[in-house]
C-alpha positions as CSV (number, residue, x, y, z in Angstrom):
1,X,97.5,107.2,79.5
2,X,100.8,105.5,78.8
3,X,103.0,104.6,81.6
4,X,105.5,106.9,82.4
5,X,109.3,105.7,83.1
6,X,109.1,105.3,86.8
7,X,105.8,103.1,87.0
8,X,107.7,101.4,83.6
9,X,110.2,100.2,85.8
10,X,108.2,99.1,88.3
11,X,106.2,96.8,86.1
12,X,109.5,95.7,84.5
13,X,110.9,94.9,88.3
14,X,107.7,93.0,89.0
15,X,109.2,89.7,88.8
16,X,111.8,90.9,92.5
17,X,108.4,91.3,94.5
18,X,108.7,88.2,96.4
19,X,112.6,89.1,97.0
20,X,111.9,92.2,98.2
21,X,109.0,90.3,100.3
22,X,111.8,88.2,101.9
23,X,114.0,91.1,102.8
24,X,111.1,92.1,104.6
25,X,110.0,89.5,106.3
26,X,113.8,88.8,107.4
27,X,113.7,92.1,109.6
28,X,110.2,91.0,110.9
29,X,112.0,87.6,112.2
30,X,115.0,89.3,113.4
31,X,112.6,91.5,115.8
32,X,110.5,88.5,117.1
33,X,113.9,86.5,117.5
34,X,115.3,89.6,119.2
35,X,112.3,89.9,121.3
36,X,112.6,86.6,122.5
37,X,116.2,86.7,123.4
38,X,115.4,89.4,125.8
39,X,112.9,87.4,127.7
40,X,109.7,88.3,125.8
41,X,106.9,86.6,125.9
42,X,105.4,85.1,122.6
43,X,102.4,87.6,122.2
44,X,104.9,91.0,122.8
45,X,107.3,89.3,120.6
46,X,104.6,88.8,117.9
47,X,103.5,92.4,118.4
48,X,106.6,93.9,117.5
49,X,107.7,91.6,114.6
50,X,104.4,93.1,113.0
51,X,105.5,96.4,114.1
52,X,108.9,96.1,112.3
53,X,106.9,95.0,109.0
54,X,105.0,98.3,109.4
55,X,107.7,100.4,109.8
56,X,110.2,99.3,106.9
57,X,106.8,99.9,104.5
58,X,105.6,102.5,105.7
59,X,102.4,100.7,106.7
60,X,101.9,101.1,103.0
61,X,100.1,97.7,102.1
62,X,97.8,98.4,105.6
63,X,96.5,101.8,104.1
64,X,95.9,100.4,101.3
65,X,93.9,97.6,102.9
66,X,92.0,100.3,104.7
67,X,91.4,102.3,102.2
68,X,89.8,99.4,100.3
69,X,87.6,98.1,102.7
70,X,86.1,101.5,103.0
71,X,85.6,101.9,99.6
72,X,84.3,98.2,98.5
73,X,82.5,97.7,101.4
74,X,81.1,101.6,102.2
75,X,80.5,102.4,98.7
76,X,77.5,102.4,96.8
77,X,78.5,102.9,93.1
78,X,81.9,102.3,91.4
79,X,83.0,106.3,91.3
80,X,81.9,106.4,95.2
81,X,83.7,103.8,95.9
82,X,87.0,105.0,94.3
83,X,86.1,108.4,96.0
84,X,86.1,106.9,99.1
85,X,89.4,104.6,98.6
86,X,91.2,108.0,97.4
87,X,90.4,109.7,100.5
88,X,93.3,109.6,103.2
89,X,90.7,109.4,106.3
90,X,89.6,106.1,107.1
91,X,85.8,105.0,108.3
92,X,85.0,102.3,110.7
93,X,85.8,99.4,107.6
94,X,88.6,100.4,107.6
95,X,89.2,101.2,111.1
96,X,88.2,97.4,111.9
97,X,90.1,96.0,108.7
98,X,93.2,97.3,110.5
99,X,92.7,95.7,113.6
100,X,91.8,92.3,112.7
101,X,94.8,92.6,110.4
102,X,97.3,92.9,113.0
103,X,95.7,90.7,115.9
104,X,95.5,87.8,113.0
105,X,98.6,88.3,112.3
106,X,100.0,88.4,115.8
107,X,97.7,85.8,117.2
108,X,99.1,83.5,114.4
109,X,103.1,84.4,115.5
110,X,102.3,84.0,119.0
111,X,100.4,80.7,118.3
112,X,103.2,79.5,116.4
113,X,106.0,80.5,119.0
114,X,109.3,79.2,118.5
115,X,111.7,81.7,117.0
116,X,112.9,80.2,113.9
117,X,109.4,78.1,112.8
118,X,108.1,82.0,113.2
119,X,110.5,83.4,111.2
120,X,110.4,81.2,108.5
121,X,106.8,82.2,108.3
122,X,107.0,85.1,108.1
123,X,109.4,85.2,105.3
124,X,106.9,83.1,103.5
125,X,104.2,85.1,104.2
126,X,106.0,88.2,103.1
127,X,106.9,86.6,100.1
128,X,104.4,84.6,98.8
129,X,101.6,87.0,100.2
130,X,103.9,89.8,97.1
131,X,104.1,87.1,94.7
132,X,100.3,87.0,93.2
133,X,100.9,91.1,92.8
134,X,102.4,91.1,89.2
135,X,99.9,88.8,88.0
136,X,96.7,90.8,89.5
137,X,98.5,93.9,87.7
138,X,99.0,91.7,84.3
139,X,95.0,90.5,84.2
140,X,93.1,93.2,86.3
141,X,92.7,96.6,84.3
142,X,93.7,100.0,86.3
143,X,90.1,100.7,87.5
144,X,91.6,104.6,87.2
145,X,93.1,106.7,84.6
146,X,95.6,108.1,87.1
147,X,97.1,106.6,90.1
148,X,99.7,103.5,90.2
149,X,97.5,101.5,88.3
150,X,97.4,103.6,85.3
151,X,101.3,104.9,85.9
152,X,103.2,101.3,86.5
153,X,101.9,99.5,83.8
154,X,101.6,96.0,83.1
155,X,104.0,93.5,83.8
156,X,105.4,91.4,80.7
157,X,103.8,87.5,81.3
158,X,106.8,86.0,82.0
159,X,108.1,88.1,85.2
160,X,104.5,87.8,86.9
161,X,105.1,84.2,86.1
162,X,108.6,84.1,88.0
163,X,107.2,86.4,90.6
164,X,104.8,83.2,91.3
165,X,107.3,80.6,91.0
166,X,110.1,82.2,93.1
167,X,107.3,82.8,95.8
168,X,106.0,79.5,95.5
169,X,109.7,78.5,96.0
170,X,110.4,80.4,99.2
171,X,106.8,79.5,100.8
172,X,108.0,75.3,99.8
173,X,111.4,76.0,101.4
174,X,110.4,77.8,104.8
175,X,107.0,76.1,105.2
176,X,108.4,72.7,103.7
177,X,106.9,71.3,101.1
178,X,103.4,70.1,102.0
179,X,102.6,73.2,104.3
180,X,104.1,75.8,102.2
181,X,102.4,74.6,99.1
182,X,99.0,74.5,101.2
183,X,99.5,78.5,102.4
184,X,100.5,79.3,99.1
185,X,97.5,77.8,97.6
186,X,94.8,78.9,100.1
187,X,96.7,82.9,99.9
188,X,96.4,82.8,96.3
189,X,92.6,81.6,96.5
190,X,91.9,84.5,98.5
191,X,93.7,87.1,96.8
192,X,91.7,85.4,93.3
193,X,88.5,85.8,95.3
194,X,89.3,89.7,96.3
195,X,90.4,90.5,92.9
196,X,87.1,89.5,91.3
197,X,85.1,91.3,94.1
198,X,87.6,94.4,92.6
199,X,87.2,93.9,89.6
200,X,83.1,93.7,90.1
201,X,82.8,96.3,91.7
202,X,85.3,99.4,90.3
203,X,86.4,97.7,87.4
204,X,89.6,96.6,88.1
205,X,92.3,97.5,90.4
206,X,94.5,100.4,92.3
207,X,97.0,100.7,93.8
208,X,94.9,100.7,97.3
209,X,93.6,97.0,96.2
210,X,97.2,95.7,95.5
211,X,98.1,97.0,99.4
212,X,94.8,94.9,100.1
213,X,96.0,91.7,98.4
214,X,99.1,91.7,100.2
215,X,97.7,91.5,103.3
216,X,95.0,89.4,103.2
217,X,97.8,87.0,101.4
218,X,100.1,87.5,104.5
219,X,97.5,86.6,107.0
220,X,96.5,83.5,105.2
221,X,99.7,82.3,105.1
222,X,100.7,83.2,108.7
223,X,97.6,81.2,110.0
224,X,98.4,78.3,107.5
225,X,101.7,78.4,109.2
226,X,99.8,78.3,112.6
227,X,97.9,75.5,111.8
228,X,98.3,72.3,114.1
């Protein structure tokens, strides 16, 4: 099935993920700032920051980690286990891959504590965590004929490339150089690893998985950030 104009241009405007990442992230470290400023304490401050993330997607990229935990881990063939992931109810998987989602990445916030070293991670994270996307959509097959995968198409080698390189840019610059390049490398690791579990076990990828490499990208980097 040939992509249709829509998903065309979102393959072609592949290469802004990490921008887009940073936006987000931005409004995350305004609310944990904000937070802060009226006499929060670190762990409530943390808690909404994630909360604003939530809200300006939608909780997109969490459903889509949901939905693939279910599937990958509740499934016992490849077409249950994109039956499962195309089902809007979510099982326990899911159900726990939510929660440890959140308290990781508000235990990490909260850990790290001061207001700007906090924000600055989390506009990493945002951003480098979105940065690996392109490329998993350029080398992972859509493991469906319908559905984003199939719809938005592959992006062209050289924007998944400058996805990567302006995310690697923005994780050096808020993280500084040694840290950010560390979070950046162990995210990408991890989003590798869950891409070949993907690809083993339904072929390739969905939109659902692309919500999940986001997120386990995003809480990587937030506990590198945390790190002492």
């Amino acid at each position: 099935m040939a992509p249709d104009s829509s998903g065309r241009r979102l393959a072609d405007a592949a290469w802004a993920f990490p921008l887009v990442g940073a936006g987000i992230g931005g409004i995350s470290a305004l609310a944990f700032l904000t937070s802060q400023l009226l006499g929060l304490g670190d762990w409530p401050a943390a808690v909404l920051a994630v909360l604003a993330g939530l809200a300006v997607t939608g909780a997109l990229h969490e459903d889509g980690l949901a939905d693939t935990a279910d599937g990958l881990l509740g499934g016992r063939d490849r077409e249950e286990k994109l039956a499962i992931m195309r089902d809007s109810r979510h099982g326990t998987f899911g159900v726990v891959a939510l929660v440890l989602s959140m308290l990781l990445r508000a235990a990490a916030l909260a850990s790290i504590g001061e207001a700007i070293h906090a924000g600055l991670a989390l506009v990493a994270a945002h951003a480098g965590s979105r940065a690996a996307l392109p490329l998993a959509m350029r080398v992972l097959a859509p493991a469906r004929a319908d559905g984003l995968g199939a719809t938005a198409g592959r992006p062209r080698t050289l924007r998944a490339v400058a996805a990567l390189v302006i995310g690697l840019l923005l994780a050096l610059t808020s993280l500084g150089p040694a840290r950010g390049a560390t979070a950046f490398g162990l995210a990408s690791a991890a989003i590798i690893t869950l891409g070949l579990l993907a690809h083993r076990s339904i072929g390739g990828y969905t939109g659902d998985t692309l919500g999940a490499f986001q997120q386990v990208g995003e809480i990587v980097m937030l506990l590198s950030a945390a790190a002492k």
